[in-house]
PDB file of N, CA, C and O in Angstrom:
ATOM      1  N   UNK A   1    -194.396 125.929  -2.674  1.00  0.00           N
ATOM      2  CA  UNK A   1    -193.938 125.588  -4.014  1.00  0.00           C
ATOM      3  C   UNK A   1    -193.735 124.085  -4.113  1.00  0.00           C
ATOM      4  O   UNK A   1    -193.462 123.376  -3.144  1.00  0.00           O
ATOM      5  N   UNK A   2    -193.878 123.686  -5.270  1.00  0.00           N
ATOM      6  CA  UNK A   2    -193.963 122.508  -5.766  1.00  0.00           C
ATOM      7  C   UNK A   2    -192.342 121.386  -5.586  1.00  0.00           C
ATOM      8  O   UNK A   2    -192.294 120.159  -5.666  1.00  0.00           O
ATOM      9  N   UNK A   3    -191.251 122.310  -5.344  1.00  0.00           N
ATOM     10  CA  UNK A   3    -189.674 121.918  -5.220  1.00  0.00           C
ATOM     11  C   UNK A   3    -189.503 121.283  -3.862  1.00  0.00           C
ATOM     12  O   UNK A   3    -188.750 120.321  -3.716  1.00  0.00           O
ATOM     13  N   UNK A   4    -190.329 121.914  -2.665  1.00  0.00           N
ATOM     14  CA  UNK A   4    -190.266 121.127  -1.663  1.00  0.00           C
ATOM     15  C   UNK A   4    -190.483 120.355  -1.404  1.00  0.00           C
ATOM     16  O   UNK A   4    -189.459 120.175  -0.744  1.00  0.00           O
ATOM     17  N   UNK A   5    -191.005 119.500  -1.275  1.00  0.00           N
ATOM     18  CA  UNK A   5    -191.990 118.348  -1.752  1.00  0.00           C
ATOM     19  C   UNK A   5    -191.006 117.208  -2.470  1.00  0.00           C
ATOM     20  O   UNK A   5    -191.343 116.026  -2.389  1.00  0.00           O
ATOM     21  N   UNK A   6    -189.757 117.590  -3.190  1.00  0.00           N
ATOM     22  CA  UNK A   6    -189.448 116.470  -4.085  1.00  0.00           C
ATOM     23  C   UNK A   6    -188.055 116.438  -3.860  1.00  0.00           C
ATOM     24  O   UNK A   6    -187.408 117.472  -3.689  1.00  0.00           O
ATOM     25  N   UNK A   7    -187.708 115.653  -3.854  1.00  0.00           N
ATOM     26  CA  UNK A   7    -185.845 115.053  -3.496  1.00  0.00           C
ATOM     27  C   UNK A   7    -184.910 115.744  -4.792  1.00  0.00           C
ATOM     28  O   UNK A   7    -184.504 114.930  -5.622  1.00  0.00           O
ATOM     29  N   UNK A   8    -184.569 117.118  -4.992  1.00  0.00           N
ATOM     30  CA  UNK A   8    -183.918 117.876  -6.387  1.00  0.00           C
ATOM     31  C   UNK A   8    -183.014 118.259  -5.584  1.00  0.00           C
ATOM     32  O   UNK A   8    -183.163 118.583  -4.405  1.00  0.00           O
ATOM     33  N   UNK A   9    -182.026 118.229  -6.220  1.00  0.00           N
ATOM     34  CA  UNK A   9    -180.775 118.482  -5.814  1.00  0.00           C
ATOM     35  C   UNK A   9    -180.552 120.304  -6.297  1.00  0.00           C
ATOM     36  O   UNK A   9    -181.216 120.507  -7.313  1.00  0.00           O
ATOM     37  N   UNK A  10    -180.157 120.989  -6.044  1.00  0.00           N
ATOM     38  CA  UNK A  10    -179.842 122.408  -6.466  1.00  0.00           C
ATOM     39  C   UNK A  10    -179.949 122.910  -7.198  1.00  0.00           C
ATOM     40  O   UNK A  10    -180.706 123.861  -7.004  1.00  0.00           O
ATOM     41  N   UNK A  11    -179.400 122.807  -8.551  1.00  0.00           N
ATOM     42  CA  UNK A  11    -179.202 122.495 -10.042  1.00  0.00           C
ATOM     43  C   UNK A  11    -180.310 122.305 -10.123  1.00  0.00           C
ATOM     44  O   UNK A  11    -181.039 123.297 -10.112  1.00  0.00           O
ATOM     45  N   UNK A  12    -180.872 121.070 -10.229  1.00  0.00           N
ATOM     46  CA  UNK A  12    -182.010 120.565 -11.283  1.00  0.00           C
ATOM     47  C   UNK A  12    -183.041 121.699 -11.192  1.00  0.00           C
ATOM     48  O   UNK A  12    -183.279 122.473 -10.264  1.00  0.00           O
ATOM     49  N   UNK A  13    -183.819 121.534 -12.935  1.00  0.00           N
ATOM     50  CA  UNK A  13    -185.138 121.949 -12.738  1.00  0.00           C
ATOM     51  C   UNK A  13    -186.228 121.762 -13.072  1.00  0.00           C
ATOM     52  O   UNK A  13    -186.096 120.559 -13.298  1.00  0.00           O
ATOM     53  N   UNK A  14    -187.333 121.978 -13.323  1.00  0.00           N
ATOM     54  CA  UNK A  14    -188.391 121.358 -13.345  1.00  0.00           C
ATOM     55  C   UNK A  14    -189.104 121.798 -14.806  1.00  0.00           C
ATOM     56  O   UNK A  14    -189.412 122.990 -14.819  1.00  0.00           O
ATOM     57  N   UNK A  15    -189.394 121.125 -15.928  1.00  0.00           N
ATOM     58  CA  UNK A  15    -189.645 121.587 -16.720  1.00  0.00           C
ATOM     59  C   UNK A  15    -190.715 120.563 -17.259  1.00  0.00           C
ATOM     60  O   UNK A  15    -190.652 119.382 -17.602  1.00  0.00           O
ATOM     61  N   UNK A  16    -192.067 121.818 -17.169  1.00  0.00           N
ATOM     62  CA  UNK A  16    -193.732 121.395 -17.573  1.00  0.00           C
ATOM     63  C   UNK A  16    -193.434 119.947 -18.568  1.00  0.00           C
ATOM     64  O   UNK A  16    -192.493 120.011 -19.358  1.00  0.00           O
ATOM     65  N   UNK A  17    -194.111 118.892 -18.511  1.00  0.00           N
ATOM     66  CA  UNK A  17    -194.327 118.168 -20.212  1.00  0.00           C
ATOM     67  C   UNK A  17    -195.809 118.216 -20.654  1.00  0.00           C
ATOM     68  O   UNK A  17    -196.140 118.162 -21.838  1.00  0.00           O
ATOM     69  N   UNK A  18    -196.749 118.330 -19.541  1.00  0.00           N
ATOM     70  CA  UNK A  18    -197.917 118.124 -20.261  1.00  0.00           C
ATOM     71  C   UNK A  18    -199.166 118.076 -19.288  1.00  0.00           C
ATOM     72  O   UNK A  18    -199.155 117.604 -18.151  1.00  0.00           O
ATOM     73  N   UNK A  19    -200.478 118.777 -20.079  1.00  0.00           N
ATOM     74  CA  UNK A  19    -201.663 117.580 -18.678  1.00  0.00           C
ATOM     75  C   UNK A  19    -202.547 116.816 -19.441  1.00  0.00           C
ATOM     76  O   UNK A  19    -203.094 117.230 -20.463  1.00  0.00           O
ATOM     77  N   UNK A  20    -202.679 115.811 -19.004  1.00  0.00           N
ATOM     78  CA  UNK A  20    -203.639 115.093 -19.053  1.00  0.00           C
ATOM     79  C   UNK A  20    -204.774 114.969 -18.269  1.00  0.00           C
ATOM     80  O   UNK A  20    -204.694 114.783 -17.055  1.00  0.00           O
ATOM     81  N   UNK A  21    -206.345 115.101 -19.162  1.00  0.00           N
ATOM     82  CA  UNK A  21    -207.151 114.828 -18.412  1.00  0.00           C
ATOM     83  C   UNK A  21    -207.545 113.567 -18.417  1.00  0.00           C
ATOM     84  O   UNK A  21    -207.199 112.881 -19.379  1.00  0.00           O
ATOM     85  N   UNK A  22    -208.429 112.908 -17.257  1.00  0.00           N
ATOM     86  CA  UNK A  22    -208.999 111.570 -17.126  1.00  0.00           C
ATOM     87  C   UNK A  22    -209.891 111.817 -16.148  1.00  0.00           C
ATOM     88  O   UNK A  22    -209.550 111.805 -14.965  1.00  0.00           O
ATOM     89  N   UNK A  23    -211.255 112.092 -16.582  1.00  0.00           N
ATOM     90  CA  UNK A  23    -212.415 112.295 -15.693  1.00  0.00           C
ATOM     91  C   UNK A  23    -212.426 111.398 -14.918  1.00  0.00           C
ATOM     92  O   UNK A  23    -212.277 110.204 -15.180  1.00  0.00           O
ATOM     93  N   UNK A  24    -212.652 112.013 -13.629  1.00  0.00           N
ATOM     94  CA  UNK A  24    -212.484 113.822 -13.613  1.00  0.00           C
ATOM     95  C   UNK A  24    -211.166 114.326 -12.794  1.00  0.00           C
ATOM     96  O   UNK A  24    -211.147 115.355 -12.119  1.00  0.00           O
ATOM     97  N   UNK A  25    -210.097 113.456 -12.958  1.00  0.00           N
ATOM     98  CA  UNK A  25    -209.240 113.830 -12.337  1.00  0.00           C
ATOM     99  C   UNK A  25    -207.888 114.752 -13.501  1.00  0.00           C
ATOM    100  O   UNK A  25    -207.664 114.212 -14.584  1.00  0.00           O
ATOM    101  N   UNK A  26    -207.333 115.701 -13.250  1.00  0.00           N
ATOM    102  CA  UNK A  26    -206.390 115.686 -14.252  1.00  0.00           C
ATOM    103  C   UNK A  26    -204.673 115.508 -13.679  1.00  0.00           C
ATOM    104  O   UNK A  26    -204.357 115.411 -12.493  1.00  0.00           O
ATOM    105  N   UNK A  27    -203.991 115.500 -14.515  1.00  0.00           N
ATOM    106  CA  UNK A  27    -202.777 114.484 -14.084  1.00  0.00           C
ATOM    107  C   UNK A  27    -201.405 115.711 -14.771  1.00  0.00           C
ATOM    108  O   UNK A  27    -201.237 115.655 -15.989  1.00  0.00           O
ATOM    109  N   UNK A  28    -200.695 116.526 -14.125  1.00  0.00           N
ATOM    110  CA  UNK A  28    -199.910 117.987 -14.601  1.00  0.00           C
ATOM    111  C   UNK A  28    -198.344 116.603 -14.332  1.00  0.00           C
ATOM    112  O   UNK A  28    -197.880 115.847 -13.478  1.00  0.00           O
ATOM    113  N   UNK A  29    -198.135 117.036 -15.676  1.00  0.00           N
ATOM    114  CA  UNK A  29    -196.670 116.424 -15.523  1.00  0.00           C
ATOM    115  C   UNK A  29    -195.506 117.020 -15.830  1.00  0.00           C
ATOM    116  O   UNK A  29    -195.575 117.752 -16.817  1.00  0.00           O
ATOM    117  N   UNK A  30    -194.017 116.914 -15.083  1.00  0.00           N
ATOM    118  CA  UNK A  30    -193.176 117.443 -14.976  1.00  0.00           C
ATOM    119  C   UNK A  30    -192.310 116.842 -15.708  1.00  0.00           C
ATOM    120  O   UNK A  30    -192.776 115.994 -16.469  1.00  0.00           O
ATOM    121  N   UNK A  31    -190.769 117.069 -15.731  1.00  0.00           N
ATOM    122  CA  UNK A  31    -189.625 116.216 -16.067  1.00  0.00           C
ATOM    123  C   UNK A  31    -188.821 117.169 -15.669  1.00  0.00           C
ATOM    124  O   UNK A  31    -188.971 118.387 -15.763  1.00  0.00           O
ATOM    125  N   UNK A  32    -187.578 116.294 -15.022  1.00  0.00           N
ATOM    126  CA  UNK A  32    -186.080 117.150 -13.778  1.00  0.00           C
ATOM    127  C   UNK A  32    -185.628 116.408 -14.708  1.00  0.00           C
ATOM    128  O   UNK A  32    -185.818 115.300 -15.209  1.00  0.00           O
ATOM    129  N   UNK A  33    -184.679 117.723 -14.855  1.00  0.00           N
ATOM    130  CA  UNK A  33    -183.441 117.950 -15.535  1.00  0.00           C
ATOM    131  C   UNK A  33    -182.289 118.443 -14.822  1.00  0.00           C
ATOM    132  O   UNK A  33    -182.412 119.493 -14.192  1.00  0.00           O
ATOM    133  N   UNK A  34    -181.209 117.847 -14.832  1.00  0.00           N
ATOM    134  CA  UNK A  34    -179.896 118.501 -14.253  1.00  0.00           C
ATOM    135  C   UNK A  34    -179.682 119.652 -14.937  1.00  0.00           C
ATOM    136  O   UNK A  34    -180.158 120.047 -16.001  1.00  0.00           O
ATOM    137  N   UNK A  35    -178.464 120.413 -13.766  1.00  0.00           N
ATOM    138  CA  UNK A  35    -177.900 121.265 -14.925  1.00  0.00           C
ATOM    139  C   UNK A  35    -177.712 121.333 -16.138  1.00  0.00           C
ATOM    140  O   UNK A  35    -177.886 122.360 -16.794  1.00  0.00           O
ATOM    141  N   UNK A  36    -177.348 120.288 -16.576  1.00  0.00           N
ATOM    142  CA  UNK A  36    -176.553 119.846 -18.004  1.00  0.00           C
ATOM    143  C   UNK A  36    -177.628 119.664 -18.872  1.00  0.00           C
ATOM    144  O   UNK A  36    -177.252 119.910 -20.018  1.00  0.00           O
ATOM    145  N   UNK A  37    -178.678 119.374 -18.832  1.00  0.00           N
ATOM    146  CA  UNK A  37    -180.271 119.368 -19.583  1.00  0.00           C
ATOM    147  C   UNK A  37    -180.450 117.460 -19.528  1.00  0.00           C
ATOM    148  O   UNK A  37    -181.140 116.748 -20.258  1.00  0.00           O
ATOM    149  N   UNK A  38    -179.738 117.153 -18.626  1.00  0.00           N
ATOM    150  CA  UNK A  38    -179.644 115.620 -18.449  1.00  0.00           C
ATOM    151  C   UNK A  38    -181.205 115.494 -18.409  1.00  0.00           C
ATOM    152  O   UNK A  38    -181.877 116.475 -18.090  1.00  0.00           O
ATOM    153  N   UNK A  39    -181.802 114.273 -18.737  1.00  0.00           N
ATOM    154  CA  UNK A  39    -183.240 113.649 -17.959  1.00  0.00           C
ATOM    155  C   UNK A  39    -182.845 112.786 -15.939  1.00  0.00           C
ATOM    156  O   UNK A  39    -182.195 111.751 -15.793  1.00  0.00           O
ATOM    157  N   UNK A  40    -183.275 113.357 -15.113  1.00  0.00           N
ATOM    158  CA  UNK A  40    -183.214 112.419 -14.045  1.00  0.00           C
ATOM    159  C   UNK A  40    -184.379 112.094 -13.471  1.00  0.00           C
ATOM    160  O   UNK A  40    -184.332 111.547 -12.369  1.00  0.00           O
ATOM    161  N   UNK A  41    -185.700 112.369 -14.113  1.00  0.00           N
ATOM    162  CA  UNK A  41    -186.689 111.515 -13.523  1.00  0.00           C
ATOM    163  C   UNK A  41    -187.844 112.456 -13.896  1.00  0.00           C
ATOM    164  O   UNK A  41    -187.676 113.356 -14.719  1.00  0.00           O
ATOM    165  N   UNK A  42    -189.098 112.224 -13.243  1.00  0.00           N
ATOM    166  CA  UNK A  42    -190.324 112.645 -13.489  1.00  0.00           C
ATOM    167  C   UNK A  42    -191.380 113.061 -12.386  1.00  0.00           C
ATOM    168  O   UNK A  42    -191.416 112.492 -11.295  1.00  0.00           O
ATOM    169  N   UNK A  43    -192.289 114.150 -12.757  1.00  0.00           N
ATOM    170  CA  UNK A  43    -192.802 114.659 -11.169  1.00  0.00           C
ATOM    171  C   UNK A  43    -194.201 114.448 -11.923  1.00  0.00           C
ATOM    172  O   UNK A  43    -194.249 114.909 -13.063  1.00  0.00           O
ATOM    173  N   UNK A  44    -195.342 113.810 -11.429  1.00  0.00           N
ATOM    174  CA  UNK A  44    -196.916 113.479 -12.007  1.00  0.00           C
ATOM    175  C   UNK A  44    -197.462 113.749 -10.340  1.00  0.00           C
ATOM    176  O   UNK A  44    -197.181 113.265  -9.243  1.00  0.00           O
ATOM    177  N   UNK A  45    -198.551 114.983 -10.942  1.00  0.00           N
ATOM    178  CA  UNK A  45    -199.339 115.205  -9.671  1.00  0.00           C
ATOM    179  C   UNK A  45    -201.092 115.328 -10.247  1.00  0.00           C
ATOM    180  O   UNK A  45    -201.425 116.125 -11.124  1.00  0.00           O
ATOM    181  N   UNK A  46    -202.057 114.380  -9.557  1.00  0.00           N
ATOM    182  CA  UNK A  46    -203.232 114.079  -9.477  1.00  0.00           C
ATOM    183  C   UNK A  46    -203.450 114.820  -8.856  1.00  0.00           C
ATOM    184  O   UNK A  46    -202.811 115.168  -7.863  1.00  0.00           O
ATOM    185  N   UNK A  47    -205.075 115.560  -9.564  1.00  0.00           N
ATOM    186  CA  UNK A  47    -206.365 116.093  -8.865  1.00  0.00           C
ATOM    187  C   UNK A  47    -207.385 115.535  -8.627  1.00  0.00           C
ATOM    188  O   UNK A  47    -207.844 115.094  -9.681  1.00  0.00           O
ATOM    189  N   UNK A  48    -208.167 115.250  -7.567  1.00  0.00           N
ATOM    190  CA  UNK A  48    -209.616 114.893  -7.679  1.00  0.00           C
ATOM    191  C   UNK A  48    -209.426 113.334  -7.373  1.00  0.00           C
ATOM    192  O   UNK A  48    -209.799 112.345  -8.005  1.00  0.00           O
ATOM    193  N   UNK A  49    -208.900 113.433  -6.492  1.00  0.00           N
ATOM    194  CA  UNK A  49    -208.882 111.624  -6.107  1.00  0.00           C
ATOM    195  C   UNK A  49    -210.284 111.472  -5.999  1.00  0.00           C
ATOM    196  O   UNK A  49    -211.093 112.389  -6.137  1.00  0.00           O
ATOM    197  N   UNK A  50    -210.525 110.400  -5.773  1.00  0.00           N
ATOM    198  CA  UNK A  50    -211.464 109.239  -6.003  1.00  0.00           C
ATOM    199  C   UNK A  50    -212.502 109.636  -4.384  1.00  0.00           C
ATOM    200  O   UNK A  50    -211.614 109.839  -3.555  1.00  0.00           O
ATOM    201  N   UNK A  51    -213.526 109.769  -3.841  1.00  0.00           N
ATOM    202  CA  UNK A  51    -213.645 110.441  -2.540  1.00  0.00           C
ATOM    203  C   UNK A  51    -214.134 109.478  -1.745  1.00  0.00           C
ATOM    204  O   UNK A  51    -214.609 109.645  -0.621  1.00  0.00           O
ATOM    205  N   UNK A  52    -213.958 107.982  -2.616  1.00  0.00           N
ATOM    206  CA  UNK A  52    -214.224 107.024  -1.691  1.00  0.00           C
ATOM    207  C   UNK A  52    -213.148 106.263  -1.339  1.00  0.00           C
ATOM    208  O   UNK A  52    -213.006 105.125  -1.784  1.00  0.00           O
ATOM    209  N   UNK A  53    -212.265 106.844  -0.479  1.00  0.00           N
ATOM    210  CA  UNK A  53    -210.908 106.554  -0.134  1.00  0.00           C
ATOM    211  C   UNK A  53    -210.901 106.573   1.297  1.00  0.00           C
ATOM    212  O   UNK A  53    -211.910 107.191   1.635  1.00  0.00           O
ATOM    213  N   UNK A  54    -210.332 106.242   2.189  1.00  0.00           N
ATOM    214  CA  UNK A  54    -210.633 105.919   3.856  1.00  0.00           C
ATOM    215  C   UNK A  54    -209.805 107.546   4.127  1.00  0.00           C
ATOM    216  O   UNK A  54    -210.143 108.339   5.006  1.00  0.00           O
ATOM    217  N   UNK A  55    -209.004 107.698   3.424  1.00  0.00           N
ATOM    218  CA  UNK A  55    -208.406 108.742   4.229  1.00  0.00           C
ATOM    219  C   UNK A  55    -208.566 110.348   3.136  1.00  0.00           C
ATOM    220  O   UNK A  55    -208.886 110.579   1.970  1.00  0.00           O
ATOM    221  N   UNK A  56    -208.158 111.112   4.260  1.00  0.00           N
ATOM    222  CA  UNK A  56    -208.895 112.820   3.491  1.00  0.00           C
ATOM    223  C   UNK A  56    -207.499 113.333   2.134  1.00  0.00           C
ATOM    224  O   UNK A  56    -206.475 113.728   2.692  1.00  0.00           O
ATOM    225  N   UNK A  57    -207.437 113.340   0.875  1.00  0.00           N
ATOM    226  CA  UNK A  57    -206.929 113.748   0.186  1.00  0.00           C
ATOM    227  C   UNK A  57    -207.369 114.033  -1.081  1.00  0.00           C
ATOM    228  O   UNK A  57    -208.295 113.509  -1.701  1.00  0.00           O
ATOM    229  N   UNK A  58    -206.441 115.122  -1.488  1.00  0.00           N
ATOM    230  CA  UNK A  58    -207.718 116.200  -2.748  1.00  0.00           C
ATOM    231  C   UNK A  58    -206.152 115.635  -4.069  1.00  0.00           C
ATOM    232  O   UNK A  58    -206.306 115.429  -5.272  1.00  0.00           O
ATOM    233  N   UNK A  59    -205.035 115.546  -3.415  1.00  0.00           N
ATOM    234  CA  UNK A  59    -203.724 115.671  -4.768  1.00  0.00           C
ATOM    235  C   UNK A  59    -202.743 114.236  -4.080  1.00  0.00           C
ATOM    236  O   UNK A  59    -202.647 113.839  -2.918  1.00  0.00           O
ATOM    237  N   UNK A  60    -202.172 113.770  -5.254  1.00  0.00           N
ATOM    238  CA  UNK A  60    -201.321 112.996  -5.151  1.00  0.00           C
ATOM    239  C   UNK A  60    -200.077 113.288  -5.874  1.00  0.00           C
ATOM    240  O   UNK A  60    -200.150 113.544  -7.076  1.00  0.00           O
ATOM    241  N   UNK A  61    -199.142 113.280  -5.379  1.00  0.00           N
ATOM    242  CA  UNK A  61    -197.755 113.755  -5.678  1.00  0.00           C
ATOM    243  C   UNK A  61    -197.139 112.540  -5.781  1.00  0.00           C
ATOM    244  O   UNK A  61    -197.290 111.786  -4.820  1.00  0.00           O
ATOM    245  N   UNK A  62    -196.115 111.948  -7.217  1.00  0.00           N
ATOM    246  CA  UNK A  62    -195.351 111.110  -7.235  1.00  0.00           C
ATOM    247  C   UNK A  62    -194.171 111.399  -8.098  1.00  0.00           C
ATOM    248  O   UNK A  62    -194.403 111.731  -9.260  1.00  0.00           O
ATOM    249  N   UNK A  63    -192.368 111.280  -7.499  1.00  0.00           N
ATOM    250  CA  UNK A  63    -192.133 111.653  -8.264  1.00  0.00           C
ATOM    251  C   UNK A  63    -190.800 110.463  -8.296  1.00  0.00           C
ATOM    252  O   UNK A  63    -190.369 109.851  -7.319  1.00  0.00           O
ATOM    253  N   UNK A  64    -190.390 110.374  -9.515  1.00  0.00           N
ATOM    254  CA  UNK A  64    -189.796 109.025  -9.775  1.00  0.00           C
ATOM    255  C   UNK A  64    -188.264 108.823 -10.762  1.00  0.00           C
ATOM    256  O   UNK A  64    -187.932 109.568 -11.684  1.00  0.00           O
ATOM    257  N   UNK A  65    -187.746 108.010 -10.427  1.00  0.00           N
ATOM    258  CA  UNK A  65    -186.460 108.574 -11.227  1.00  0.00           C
ATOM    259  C   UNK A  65    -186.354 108.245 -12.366  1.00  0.00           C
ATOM    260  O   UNK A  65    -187.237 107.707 -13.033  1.00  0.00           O
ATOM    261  N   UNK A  66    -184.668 108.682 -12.917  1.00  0.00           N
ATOM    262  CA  UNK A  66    -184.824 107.552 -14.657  1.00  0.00           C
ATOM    263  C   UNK A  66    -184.796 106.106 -14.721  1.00  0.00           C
ATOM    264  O   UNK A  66    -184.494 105.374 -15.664  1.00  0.00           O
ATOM    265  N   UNK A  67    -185.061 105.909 -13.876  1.00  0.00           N
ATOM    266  CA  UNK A  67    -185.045 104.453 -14.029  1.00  0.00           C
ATOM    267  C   UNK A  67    -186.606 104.046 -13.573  1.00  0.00           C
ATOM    268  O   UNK A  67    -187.048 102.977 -13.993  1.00  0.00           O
ATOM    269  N   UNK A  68    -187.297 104.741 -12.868  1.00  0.00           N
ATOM    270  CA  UNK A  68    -189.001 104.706 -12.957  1.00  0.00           C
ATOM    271  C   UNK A  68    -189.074 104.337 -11.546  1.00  0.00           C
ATOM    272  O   UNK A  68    -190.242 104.055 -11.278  1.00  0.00           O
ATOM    273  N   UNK A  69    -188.223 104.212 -10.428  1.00  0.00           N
ATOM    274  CA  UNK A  69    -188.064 103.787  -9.197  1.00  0.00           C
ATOM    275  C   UNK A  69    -188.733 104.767  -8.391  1.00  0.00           C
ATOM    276  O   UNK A  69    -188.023 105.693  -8.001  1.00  0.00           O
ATOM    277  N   UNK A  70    -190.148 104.770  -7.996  1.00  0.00           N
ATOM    278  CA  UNK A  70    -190.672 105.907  -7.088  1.00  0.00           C
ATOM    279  C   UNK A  70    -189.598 106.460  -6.183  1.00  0.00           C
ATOM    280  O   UNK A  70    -188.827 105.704  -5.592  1.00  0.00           O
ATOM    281  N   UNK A  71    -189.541 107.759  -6.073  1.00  0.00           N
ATOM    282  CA  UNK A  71    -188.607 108.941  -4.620  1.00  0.00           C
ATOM    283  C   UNK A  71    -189.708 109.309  -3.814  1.00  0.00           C
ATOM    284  O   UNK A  71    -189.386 109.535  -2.648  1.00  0.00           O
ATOM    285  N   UNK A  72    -190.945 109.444  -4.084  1.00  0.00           N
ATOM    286  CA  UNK A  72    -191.830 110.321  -3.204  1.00  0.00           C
ATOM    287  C   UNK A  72    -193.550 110.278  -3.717  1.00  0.00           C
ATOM    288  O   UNK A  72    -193.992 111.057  -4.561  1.00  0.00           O
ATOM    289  N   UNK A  73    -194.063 109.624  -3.291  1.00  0.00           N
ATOM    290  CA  UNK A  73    -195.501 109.310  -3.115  1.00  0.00           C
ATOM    291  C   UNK A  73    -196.197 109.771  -1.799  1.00  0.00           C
ATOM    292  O   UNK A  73    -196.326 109.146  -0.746  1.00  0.00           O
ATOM    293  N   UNK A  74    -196.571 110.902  -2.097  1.00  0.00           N
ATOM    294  CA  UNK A  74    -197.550 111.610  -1.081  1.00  0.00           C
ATOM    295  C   UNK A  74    -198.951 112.019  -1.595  1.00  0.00           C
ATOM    296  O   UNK A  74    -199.457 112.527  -2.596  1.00  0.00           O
ATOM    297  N   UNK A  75    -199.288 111.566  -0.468  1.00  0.00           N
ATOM    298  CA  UNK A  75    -200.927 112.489  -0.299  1.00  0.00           C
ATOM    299  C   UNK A  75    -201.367 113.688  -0.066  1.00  0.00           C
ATOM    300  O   UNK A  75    -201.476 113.665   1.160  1.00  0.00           O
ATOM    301  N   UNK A  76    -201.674 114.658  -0.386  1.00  0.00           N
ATOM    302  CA  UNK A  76    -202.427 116.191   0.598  1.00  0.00           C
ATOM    303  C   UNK A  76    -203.280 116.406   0.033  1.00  0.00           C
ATOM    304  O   UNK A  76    -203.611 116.281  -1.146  1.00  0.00           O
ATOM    305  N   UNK A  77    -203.780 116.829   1.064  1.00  0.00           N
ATOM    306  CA  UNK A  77    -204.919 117.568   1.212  1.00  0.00           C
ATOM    307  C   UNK A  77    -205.299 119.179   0.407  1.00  0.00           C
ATOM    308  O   UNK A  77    -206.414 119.701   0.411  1.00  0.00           O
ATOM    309  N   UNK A  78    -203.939 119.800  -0.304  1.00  0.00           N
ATOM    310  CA  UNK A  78    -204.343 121.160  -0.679  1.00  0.00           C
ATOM    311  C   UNK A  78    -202.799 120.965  -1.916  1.00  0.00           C
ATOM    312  O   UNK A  78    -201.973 120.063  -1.774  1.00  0.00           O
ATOM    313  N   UNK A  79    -202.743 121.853  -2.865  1.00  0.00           N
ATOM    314  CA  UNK A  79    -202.048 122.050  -3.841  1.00  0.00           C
ATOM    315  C   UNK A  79    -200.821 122.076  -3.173  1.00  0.00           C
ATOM    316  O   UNK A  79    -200.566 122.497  -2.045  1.00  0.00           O
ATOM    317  N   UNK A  80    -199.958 121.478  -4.170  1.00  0.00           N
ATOM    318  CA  UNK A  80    -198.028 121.995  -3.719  1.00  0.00           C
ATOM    319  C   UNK A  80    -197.777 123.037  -4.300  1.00  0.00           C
ATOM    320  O   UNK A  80    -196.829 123.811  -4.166  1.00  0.00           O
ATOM    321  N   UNK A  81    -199.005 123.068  -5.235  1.00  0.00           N
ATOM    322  CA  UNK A  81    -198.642 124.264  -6.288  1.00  0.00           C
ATOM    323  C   UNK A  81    -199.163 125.818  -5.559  1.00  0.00           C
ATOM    324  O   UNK A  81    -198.638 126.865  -5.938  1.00  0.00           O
ATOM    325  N   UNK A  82    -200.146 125.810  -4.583  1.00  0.00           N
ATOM    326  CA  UNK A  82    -200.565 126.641  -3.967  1.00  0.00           C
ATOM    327  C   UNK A  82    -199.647 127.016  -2.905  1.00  0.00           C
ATOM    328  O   UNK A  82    -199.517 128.189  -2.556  1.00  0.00           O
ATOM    329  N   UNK A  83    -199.011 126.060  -2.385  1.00  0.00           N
ATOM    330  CA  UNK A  83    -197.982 126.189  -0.984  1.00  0.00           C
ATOM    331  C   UNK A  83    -197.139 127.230  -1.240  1.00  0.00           C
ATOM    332  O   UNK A  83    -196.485 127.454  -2.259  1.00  0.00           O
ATOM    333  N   UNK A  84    -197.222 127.900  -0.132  1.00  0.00           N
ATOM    334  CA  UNK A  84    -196.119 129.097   0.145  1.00  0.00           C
ATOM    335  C   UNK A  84    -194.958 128.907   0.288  1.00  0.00           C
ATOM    336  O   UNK A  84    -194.198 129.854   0.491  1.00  0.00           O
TER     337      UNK A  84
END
């Protein structure tokens, strides 16, 4: 699941905003919310990186706070969304 992967505290949750495509990659975006329906930041995950890249990755995971300060920029190789 997609929660592991990202620095959320208990409470928070993850609620869809949108996808964007940009051939040929598309771009699924999130927004964490506290309990309280607070905004605390944003989860944007890329498909289809670029395949002329030195190293092996299919998704990019970034997820960032309210203030726009990256928490977590990763690479993999296979969906978070697929992960068990």
């Amino acid at each position: 699941m997609l929660r592991q992967y990202l620095h959320l505290d208990a409470n928070d949750r993850l609620e869809k905003h949108g996808v964007a495509h940009h051939d040929p990659a598309t771009v699924m975006c999130w927004r964490i919310l506290s309990a309280g329906g607070q905004p605390k930041g944003t989860v944007m995950l890329y498909d289809k990186l670029s395949t002329r890249r030195s190293w092996p990755a299919e998704y990019r995971l970034t997820q960032r706070d309210a203030g726009g300060k990256v928490v977590v920029d990763k690479l993999m190789e296979t969906s978070p969304l697929d992960a068990a």
